[in-house]
N, C-alpha and C positions, 0 to 999 in steps of 0.2 A: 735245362735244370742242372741245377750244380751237386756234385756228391757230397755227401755230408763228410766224407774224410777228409776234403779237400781245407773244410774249416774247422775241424776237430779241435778243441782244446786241450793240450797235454792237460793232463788227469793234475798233476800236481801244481798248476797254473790254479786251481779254481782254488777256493775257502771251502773249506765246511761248515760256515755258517749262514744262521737265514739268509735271505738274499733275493731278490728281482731280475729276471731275464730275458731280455727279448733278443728275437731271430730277424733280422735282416733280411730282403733280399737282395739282388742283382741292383736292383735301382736304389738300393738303397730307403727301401719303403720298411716298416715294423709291421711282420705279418704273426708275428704270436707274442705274445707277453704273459710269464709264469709267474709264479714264485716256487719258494721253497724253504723246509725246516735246514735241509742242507742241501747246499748249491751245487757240491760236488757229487753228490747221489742222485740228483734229480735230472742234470746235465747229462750224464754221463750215460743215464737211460736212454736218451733220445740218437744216441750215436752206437747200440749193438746193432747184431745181425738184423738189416733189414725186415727181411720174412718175418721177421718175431715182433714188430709194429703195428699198431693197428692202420686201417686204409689210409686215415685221417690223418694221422700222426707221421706215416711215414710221406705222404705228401706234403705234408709241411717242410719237412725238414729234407726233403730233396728239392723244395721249392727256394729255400734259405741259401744266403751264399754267407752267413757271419753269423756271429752269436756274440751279445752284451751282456754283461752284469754287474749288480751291483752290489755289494755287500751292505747291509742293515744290522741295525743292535737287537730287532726282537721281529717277532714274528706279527705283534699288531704294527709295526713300522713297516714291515715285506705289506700286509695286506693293504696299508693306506697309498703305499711307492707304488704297487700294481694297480688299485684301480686308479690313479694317479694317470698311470701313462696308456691303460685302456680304453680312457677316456677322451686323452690328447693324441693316440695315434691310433685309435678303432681298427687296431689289426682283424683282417681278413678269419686270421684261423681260429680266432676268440669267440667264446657266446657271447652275442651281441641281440639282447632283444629289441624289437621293435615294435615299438607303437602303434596300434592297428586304424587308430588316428579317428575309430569310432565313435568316441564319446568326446562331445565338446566340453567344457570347463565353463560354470556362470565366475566372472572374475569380477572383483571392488576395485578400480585402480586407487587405494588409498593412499598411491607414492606422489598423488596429484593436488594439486590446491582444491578445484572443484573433483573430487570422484568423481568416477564414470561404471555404471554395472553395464558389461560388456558378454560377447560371448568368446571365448580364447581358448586355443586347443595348446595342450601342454603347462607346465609349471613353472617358469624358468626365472619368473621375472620379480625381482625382489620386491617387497611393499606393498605389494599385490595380493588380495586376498580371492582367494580360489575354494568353490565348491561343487562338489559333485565327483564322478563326471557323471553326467545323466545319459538315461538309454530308455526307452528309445528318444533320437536326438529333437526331436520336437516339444521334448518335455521343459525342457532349457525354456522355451519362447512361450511354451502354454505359462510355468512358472513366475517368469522376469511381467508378465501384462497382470499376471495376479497381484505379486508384489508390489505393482507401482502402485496400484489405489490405494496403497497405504503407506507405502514409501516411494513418494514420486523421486528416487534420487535422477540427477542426467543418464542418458543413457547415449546423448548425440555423438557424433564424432569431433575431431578439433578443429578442424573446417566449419563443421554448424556453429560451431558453439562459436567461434568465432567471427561469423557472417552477422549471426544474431544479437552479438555486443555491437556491432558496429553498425547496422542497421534498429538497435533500439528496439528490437521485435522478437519475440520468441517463437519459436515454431510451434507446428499441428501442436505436439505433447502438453505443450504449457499451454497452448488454450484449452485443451478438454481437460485438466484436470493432473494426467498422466507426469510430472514432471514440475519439481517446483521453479523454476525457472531461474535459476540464479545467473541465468546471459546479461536479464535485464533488473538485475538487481532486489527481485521478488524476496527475495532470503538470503541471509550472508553466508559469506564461505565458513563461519563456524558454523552456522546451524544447520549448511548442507553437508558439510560433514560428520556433524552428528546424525540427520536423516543419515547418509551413509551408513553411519557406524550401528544407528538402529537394525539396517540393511542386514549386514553381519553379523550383530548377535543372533536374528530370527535365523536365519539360515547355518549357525554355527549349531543351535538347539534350545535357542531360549526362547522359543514360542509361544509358553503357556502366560507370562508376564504379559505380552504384547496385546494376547487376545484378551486376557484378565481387562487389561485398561480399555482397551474399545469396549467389551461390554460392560462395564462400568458409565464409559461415557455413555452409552444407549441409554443406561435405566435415567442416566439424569435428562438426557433428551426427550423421554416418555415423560419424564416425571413434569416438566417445564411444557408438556402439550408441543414440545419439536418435532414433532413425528416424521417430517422429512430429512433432518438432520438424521434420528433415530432410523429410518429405511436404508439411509448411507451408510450408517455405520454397523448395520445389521451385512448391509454388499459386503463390506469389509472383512467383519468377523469370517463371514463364510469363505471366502477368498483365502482367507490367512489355513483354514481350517481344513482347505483340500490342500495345500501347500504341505501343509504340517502332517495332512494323515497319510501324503503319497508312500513315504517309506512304512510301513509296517513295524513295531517292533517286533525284535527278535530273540532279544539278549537282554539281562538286565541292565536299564536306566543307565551304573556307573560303569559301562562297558566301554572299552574305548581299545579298540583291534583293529586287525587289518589280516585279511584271512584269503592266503594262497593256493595256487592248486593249479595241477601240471596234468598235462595229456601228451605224448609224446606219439609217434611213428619213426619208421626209419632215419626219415631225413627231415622231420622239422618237430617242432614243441610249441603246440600254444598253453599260455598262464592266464590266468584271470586270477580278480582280488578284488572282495568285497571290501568295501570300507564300512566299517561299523563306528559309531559315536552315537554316543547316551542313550546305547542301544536299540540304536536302528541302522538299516543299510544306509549311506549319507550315501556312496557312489559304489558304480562298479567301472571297473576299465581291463584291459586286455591288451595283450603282445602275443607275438608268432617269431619264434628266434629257428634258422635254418642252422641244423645240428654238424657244423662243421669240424667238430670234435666229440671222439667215443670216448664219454662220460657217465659220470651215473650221475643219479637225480639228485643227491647230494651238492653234488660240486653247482648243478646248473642254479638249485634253490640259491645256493652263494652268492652265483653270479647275479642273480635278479634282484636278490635284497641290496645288493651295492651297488647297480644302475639304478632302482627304483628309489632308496632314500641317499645316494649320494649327490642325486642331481637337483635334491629338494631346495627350493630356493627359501620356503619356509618351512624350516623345522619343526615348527609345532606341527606340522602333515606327520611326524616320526611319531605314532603311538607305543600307550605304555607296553603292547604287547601285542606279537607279532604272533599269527597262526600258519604254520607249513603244513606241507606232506611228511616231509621225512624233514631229519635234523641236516644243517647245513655241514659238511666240512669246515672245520675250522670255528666249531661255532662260538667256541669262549672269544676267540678274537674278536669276531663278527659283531658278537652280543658288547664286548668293550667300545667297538670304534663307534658302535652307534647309541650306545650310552653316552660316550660323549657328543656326538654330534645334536643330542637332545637336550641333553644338557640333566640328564635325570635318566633313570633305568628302565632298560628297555628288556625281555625278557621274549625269549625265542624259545617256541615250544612246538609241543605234537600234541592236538587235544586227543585225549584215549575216550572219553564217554561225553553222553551228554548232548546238550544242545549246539555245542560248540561244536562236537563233531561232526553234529546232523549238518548243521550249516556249512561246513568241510566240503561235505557229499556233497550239498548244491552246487557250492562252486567248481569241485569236480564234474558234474551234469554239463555246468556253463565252457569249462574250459572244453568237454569231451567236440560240443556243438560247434565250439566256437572254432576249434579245429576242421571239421568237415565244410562247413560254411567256406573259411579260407581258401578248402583245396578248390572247392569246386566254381569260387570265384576264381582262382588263381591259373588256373588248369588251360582255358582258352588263352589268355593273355600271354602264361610261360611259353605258348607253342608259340604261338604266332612270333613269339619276338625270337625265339630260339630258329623259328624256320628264316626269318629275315636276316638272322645274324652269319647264317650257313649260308644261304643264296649267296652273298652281297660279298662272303667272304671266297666264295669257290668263284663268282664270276670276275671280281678283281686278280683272282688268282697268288691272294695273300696265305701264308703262309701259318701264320700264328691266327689263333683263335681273336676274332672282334670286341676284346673286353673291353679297353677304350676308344671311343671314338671323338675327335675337338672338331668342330666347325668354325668357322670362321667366316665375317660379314663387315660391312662396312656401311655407315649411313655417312650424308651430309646435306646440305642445302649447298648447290651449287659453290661447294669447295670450302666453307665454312664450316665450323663447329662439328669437324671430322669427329666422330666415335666411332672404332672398329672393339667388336664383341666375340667372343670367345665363350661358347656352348658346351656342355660336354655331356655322351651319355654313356655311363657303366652298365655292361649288361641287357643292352637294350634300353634301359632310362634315364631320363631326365636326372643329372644332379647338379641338382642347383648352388650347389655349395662350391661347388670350383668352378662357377660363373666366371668371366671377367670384361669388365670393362677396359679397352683403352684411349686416352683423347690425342687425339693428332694432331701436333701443329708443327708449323716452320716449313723446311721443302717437302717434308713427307708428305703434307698434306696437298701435293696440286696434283695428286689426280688419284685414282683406286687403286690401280698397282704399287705406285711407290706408298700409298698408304698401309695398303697390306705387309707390303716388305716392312716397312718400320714394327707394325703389330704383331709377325711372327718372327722378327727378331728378338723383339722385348720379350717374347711369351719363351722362344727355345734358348736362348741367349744361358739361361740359368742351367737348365738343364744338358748341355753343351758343356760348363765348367765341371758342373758334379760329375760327368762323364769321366774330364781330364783326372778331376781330383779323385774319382776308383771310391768303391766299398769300404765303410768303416773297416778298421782292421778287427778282428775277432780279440776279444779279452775285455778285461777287466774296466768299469767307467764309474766316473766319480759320481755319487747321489743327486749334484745338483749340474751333471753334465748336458749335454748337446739337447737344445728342446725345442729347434727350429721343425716343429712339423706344419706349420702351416707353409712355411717358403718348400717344405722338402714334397710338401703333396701338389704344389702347383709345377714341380718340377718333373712331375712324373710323368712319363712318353706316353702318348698313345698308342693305341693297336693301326688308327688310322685318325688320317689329315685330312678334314671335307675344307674347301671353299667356295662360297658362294659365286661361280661366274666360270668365265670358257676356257679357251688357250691361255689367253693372257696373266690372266689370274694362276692358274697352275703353274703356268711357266716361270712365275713371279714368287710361288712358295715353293717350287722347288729349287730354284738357283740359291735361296736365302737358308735353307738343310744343308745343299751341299756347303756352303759357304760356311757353316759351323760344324761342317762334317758330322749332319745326322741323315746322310742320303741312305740309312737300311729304312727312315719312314716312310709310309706308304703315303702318296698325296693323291687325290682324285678332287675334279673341280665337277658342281652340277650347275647347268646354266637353266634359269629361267624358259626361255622360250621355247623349247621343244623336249625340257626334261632329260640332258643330253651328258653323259659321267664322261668328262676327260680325263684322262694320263698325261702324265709328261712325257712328252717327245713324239708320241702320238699324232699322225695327220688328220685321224678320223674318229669320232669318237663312239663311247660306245654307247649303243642304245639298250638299255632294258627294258621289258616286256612291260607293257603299264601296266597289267596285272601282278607285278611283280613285288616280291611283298619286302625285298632290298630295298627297289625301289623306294616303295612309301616309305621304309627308313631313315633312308635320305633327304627326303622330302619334306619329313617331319624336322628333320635335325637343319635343316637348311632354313627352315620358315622362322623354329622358334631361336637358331642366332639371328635371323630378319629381326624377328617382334624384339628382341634385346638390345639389338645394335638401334632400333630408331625408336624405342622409351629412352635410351641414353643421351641418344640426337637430342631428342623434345626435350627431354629434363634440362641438358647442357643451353640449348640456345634459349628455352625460358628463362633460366638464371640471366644469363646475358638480357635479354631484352626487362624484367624486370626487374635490376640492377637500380636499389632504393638509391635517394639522395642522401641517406642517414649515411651511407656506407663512405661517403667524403668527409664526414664528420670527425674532428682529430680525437682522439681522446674515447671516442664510442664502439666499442667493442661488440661482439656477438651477440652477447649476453644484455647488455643492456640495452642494444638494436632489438633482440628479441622482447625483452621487458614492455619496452614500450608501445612493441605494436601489438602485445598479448592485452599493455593497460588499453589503448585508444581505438585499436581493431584496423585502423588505416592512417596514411600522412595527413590528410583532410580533417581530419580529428585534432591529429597532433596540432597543427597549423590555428585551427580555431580556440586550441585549448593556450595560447600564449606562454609564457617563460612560468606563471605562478603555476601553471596547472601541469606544466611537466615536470617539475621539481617534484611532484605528489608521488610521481612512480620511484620506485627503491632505485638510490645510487644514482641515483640522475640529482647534481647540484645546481645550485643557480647559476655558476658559469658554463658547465658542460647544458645546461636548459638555453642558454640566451646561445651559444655556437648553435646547438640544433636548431632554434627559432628562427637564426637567421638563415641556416642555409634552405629551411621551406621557406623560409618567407622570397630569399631567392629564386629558387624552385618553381615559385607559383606561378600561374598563365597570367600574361598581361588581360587586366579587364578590357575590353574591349570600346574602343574610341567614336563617342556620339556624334561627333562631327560626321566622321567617315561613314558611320550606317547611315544618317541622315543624308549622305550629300548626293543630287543627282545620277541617275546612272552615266551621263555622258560627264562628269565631272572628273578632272586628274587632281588626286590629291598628291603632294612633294611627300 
């Protein structure tokens, strides 16, 4: 750990105005990111007498080897600059909630030609229309089979729907009923996106119109002696009608809120937030954020309302009024930046009486529960990986604590369509965000070691240079400076080096460290056949106990770069093997490759639809129609020669 004197800023170096800060460390990673009214006040705190810091705070900043900043014209500019780069470098020491990943999302893909109502965890995806989340998660699925008898919108995937254009046939859904089937042309893309858009008004709150017209259509189906029609459309009404009475109201009609509420402990904080619309609960959802900063509940409500509505992909999710526990720090800013990001005022308050408060308390109830549920989920798992992470680390006889750990694999079909994959797991888990693929070709690719050696050059290669090139220096950065975080985080070292395989392999990632001079990392190889941890330089290797719970660490991390490394084999030599004939076509790009096999479903289509009938798809003219005609028409199997089936078996034909 480095002393914080070591990167001190003379006091007359900083500004005293607003300003953005973040702390570096050794590697060069963004482990805190502040703000502040003044930068030279708020700086300056964090470098007195240690003893006088909090736990938190003074580990950060003995964990820091630099400090950045930047100067801003106002204080709504510091808070947009900080969640800004909170977002893009998710420092360690920051409140960070997370998603408790319980309540799924019913989603409208309306960014689509034919919509699709889907099930989707999370908000992210623009055009998309999202509601709920629903709890418990089966209510999503009881919901979506209500909905369709009155709104069959698609619900398939792009493979079905796909299969089903080009086979001329609609699946299960569209024959019972469930699904208006626009595969095979039953409805057109406006009118299935109006069913769509029906979809979304009932579920945004305009329910009472919908049921009004079906029972209107009844009385005329009574009325005309249709009584079966009228039985359907009676299924219907009631359908619509348990849909619409699952949320209770609560609130009056024109309510339209979103209502927080914190439960805290020592070391961790769960949130819950009802959502309320034309007063009723629409969703509830939840987060658990591990309290790696001594704050008050001020600062954390901040943090949450600016991860919760800055990562809104749709804004209209931002209501006219936001219900807390307590007021947030900063909250005229707060209340500014999300006034505009609504585009209309947003109004952050504390309800003091009332029914609004009553519903406070509930979600206080929900958050208190929702916290104990977590520990007591969380409590076997944290050990078990904590007790794997201490074995694995005392039996290797490493040094530093096991925070990160990279694997490394390689797949191929006997020396072809090489992919070697890069794993990685923080803390004991899977993260899959600094996954990587590599593909190997030319000499690297004739055999698994020189494969490897190519794959862990390319992966330390980077972080080898930032090494040479040293720590940002401490001071002053321009607003729209250095924003390489995604190259700086796959640059980040591991605590340890797995590869999949014996001597050979070990011996092959470690000659390629020392070669860019990163031999302080630790490298160990597990081989397949008897479960067996090699070292470099080692004649014999080591066994651990199969009961050993390092072991299945390993094991774990070994399997799943396995499963990565050969979905990226199969993906890579599929492309290869089904390598269209469109793709020789001059002039036919991505775009309109994809076009036409979204119009025709397969080349067999294209082929029998001739030059007039591909001209019909967008952007395709009658000259780029007749190149593609001709090169299926080249493409195609020779029909097969009457002579030759008809001719004797002892016959030679020339």
């Amino acid at each position: 750990m480095a002393d914080p004197s070591t990167y001190r800023p003379a006091p007359g170096e900083i500004s005293t105005s607003p300003g953005v800060y973040r702390f570096r460390d050794a590697d060069g990673r963004v482990v805190y990111v502040g703000k502040a009214k003044n930068l030279r006040s708020r700086l300056s705190s964090y470098f007195q007498d240690p003893a006088r810091l909090a736990t938190k705070t003074r580990t950060m900043v003995f964990t820091a080897a630099a400090v950045e900043w930047t100067v801003v014209g106002s204080e709504l500019e510091a808070l947009q600059l900080e969640y800004t780069w909170i977002k893009q470098y998710r420092p360690r020491f920051n409140i960070m909630y997370r998603d408790d990943k319980s309540y799924p999302y019913l989603a409208v893909t309306m960014n689509e030609q034919f919509p699709r109502v889907q099930v989707m965890r999370g908000d992210k995806r623009p055009g998309v229309k999202y509601f709920g989340p629903f709890h418990p998660a089966k209510a999503i699925r009881e919901t979506v089979d209500l909905m369709l008898r009155v709104f069959p919108v698609r619900t398939c995937s792009a493979g079905v729907f796909r299969r089903a254009q080009a086979q001329d046939r609609p699946c299960l859904l569209g024959y019972i009923g469930k699904c208006s089937a626009p595969c095979v042309g039953r409805i057109s893309p406006a009118e299935h996106r109006e069913l769509a858009q029906d979809f979304c008004d009932f579920m945004a709150g305009d329910a009472t119109r919908f049921i009004r017209e079906l029972e209107a259509a009844m009385g005329d189906a009574v009325a005309d002696l249709r009584y079966e029609d009228a039985a359907r459309l009676r299924d219907d009404v009631a359908a619509l009608r348990r849909v619409f009475e699952r949320n209770a109201v609560v609130l009056p009609e024109n309510t339209e809120a979103d209502i927080f509420a914190l439960h805290s402990d020592e070391l961790e904080t769960a949130v819950q937030v009802f959502h309320i619309r034309q007063g009723r609960i629409r969703g509830q959802r939840g987060w658990v954020m591990d309290r790696v900063e001594d704050v008050g509940e001020d600062v954390m409500v901040e943090e949450l309302l600016k991860q919760v509505y800055g990562d809104a992909a749709d804004t209209e999710r931002i209501p006219a009024e936001v219900l807390v526990p307590v007021m947030p720090s900063e909250a005229e800013q707060l209340t500014e930046w999300l006034s505009g990001l609504r585009g209309a005022r947003v109004s952050i308050r504390v309800p003091q009486r009332g029914a609004k408060q009553d519903l406070l308390g509930t979600v206080r109830q929900n958050a208190e529960m929702a916290l104990g549920l977590h520990k007591s989920r969380r409590t076997g798992d944290l050990t078990a990986r904590s007790a794997a992470l201490t074995e694995l680390q005392e039996a290797l006889e490493i040094a530093e604590p096991l925070l990160r750990i990279e694997c490394y694999d390689i797949s191929h079909s006997q020396g072809t369509d090489v992919v070697g994959s890069m794993v990685v797991m923080e803390d004991g888990l899977a993260k899959k965000k600094d996954y990587r693929r590599f593909n190997v070709t030319g000499e690297a690719a004739r055999d698994d070691t020189a494969s490897l050696r190519d794959v862990l050059r390319r992966r330390f290669s980077r972080l080898a240079a930032e090494r040479r090139e040293g720590v940002p220096l401490t001071g002053q950065i321009a607003e729209d400076g250095e924003t390489g975080s995604e190259e700086r985080r796959f640059a980040y070292p591991p605590s340890l080096v797995v590869v999949d395989g014996g001597a050979p392999q070990v011996a092959a990632a470690a000659e390629v460290l020392a070669e860019l001079g990163l031999e302080d990392l630790p490298v160990v190889g597990l081989a397949k056949r008897l479960e067996e941890v090699w070292l470099p330089g080692d004649e014999f290797p080591l066994v651990l106990p199969r009961s050993s719970e390092g072991l299945f660490l390993l094991q774990r991390i070994r399997d799943e770069s396995h499963r990565f490394a050969i979905a990226g084999h199969r993906s890579r030599r599929t492309k290869g093997m089904t390598a269209s004939v469109l793709d020789e076509v001059p002039g036919l790009g991505p775009a309109k490759r994809q076009a036409l096999l979204t119009h025709f479903g397969s080349t067999e289509r294209m082929r029998a639809a001739g030059i007039e009938g591909l001209t019909e798809v967008a952007g395709i003219g009658p000259r780029l129609a007749e190149a593609v005609h001709t090169a299926l028409t080249a493409s195609a199997p020779a029909p097969a020669d009457p002579s030759v089936a008809s001719a004797p078996a002892d016959t030679v034909t020339p």
